[in-house]
C-alpha positions as CSV (number, residue, x, y, z in Angstrom):
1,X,138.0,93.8,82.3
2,X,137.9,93.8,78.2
3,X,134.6,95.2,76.7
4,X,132.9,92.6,74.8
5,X,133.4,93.5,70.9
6,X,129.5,94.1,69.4
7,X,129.8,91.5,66.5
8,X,129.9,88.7,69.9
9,X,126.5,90.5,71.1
10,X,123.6,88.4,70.7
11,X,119.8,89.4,71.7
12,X,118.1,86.8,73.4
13,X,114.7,87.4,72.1
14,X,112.9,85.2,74.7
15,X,114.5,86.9,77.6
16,X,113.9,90.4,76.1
17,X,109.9,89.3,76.0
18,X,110.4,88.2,79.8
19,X,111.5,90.9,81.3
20,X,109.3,93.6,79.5
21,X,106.4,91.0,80.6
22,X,108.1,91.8,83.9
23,X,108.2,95.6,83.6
24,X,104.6,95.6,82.6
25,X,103.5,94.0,85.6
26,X,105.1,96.3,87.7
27,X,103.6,99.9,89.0
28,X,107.2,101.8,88.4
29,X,108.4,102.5,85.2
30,X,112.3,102.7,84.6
31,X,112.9,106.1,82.7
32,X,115.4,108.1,81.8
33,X,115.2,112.1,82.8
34,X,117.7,115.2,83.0
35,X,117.9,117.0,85.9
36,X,119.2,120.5,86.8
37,X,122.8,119.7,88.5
38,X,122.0,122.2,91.2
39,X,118.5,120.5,91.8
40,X,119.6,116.9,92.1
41,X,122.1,117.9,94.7
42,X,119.6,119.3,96.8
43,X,117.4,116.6,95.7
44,X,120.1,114.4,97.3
45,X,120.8,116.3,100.4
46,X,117.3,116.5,101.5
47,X,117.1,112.1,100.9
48,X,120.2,112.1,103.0
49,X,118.6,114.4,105.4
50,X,115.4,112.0,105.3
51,X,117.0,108.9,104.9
52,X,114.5,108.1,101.4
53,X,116.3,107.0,98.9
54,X,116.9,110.3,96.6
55,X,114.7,108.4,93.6
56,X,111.6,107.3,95.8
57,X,112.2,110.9,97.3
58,X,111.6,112.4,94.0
59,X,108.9,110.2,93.3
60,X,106.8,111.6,96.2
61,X,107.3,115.4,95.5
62,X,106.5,114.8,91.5
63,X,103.2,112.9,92.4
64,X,102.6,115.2,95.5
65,X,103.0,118.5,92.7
66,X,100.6,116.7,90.7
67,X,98.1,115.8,93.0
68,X,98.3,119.7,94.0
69,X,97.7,121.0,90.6
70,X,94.3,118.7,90.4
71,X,93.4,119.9,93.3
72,X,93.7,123.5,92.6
73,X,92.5,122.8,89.2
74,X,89.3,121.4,90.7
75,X,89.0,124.0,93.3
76,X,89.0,126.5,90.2
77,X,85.9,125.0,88.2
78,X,84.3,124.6,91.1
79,X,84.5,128.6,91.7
80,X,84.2,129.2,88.4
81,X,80.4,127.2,88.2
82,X,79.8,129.2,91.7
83,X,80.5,132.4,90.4
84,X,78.3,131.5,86.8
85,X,75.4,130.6,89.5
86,X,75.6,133.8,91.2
87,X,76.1,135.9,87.7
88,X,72.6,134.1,86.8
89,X,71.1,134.6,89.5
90,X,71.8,138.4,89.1
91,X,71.2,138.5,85.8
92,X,67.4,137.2,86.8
């Protein structure tokens, strides 16, 4: 199959506007990312292991290491007031 030459291009404005109206709508966004070659072939072993798609699998550990992080984050300030309390209470 030939490539089409770039002066035959033409950008269909109207269909552009569609499917980013499409895009917007949706929950996923379609990025682009470099990955360590060593970790997407785990990364890809493991979804085979699982049977998840490797992308969806991906998805779950990024939002799962996230939702850690608050977590911890939140356990932190929550020590961090305790231990305030207790200094002021001392302090008294």
């Amino acid at each position: 199959m030939r490539e089409p030459k770039l002066g035959n291009l033409k950008v269909d404005v109207a269909e552009t506007a569609k499917i980013r109206r499409s895009l917007k709508k949706q929950k996923s966004v379609k990025i682009t990312i470099n990955l360590d070659a060593d970790s997407l072939i785990t990364l890809k072993k493991e979804a085979s292991a699982s049977g998840v798609p490797y992308q969806r699998l991906l998805n779950r550990l990024l939002k799962e290491s996230l939702t850690s992080k608050r977590a911890t984050e939140s356990r932190i300030d929550r020590l961090e007031r305790e231990l305030r309390e207790v200094k002021r209470k001392l302090a008294a």
